[in-house]
C-alpha positions as CSV (number, residue, x, y, z in Angstrom):
1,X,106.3,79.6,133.1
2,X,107.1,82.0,130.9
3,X,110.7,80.2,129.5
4,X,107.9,77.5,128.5
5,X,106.0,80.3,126.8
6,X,109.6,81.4,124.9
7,X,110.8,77.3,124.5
8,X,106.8,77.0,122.6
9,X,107.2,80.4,120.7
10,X,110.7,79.3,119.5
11,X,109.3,75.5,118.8
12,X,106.2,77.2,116.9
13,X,108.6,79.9,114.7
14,X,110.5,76.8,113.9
15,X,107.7,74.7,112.0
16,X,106.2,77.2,110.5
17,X,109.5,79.1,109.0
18,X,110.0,75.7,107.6
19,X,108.9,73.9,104.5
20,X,107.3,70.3,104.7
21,X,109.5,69.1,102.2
22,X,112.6,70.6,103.8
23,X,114.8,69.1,106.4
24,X,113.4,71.0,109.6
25,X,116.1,70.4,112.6
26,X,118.8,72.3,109.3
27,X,116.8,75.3,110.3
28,X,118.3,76.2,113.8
29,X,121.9,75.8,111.6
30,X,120.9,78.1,108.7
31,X,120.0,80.6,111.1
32,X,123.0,80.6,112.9
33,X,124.5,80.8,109.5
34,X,123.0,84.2,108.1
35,X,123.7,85.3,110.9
36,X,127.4,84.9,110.6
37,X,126.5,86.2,106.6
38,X,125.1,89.6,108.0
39,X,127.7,89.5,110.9
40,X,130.6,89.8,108.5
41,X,128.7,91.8,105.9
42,X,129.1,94.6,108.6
43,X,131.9,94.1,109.6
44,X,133.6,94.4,106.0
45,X,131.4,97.9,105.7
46,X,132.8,99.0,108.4
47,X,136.3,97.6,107.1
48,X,135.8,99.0,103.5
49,X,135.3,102.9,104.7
50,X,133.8,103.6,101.5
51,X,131.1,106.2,100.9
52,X,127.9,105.1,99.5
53,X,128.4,101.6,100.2
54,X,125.8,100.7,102.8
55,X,123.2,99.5,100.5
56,X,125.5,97.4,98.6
57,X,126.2,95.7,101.9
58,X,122.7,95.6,103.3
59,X,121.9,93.4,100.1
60,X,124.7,91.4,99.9
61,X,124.4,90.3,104.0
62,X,120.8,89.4,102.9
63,X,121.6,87.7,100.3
64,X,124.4,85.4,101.7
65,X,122.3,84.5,104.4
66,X,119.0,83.7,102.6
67,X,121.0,81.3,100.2
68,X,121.8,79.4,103.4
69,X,117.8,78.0,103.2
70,X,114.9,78.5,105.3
71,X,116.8,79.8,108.6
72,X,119.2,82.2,106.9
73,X,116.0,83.8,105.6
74,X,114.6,84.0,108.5
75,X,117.6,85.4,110.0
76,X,118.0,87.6,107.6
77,X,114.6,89.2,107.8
78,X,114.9,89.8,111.6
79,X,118.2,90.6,111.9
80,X,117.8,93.3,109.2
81,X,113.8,94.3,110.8
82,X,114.9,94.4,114.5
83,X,118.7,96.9,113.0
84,X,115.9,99.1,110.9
85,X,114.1,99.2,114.3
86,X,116.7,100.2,116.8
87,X,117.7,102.7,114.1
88,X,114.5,104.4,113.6
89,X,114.0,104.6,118.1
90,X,117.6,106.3,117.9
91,X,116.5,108.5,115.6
92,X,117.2,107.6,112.4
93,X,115.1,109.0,109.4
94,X,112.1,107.0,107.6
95,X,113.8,107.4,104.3
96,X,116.7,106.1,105.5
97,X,115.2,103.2,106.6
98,X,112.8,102.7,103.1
99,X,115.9,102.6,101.2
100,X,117.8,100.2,103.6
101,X,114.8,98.1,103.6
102,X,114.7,98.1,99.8
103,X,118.5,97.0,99.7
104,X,117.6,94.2,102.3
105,X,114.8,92.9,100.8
106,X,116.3,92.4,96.9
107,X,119.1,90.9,98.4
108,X,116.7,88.5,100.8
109,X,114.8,87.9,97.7
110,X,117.9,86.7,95.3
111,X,119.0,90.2,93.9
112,X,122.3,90.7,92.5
113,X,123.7,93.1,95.1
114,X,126.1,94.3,93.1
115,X,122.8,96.6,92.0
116,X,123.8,98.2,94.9
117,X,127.5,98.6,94.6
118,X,129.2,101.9,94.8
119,X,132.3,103.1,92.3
120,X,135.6,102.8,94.6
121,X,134.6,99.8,96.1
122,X,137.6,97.5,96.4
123,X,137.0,94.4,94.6
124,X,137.1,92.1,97.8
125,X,133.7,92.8,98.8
């Protein structure tokens, strides 16, 4: 019973994430696709070791995956909500997560991330 309840809720997220004028079975893709975007934006913070450059890379892992359509924004939104999340229940700070949430949401939204972009950071990000 319930994995009908979780097949609907998926089903239901599906249609209404999507446009009418978009194709809706791309969506499922796109999603899969930010995620990979804000996968390997982490992974290359993690790579560059550079001080000050989270928010550069919380907009640009947003960004990359919202340009994938419908179902990297999507992705994008709760991938970056439910990381906000777990941070604040580990004890992260509220300001913290207000400026990481800022960063997330320009970049979701089609903001040059470079905005965000700390001196020192190698050019391949």
């Amino acid at each position: 019973m319930t994995m009908k309840l979780l097949l609907a809720g998926i089903v239901l997220i599906l249609i209404v994430e999507t446009n009418a004028d978009s194709k809706w079975y791309m969506f499922p893709v796109e999603a899969g696709q930010g995620a990979y975007d804000m996968a390997r934006s982490y992974f290359d913070m993690r790579k560059a070791k550079c001080t000050g450059a989270d928010k550069y890379f919380h907009a640009r892992g947003n960004y990359d995956a919202a340009q994938r359509g419908a179902g990297g924004h999507w992705a994008s939104k709760f991938i970056s909500d439910t990381r906000e999340w777990l941070d604040m229940k580990r004890g992260g700070s509220p300001e913290d997560s207000a400026a990481d949430q800022i960063a997330n949401n320009w970049g979701r939204e089609g903001g040059d991330p470079n905005v965000f972009r700390p001196e020192g950071l190698p050019d391949e990000y």
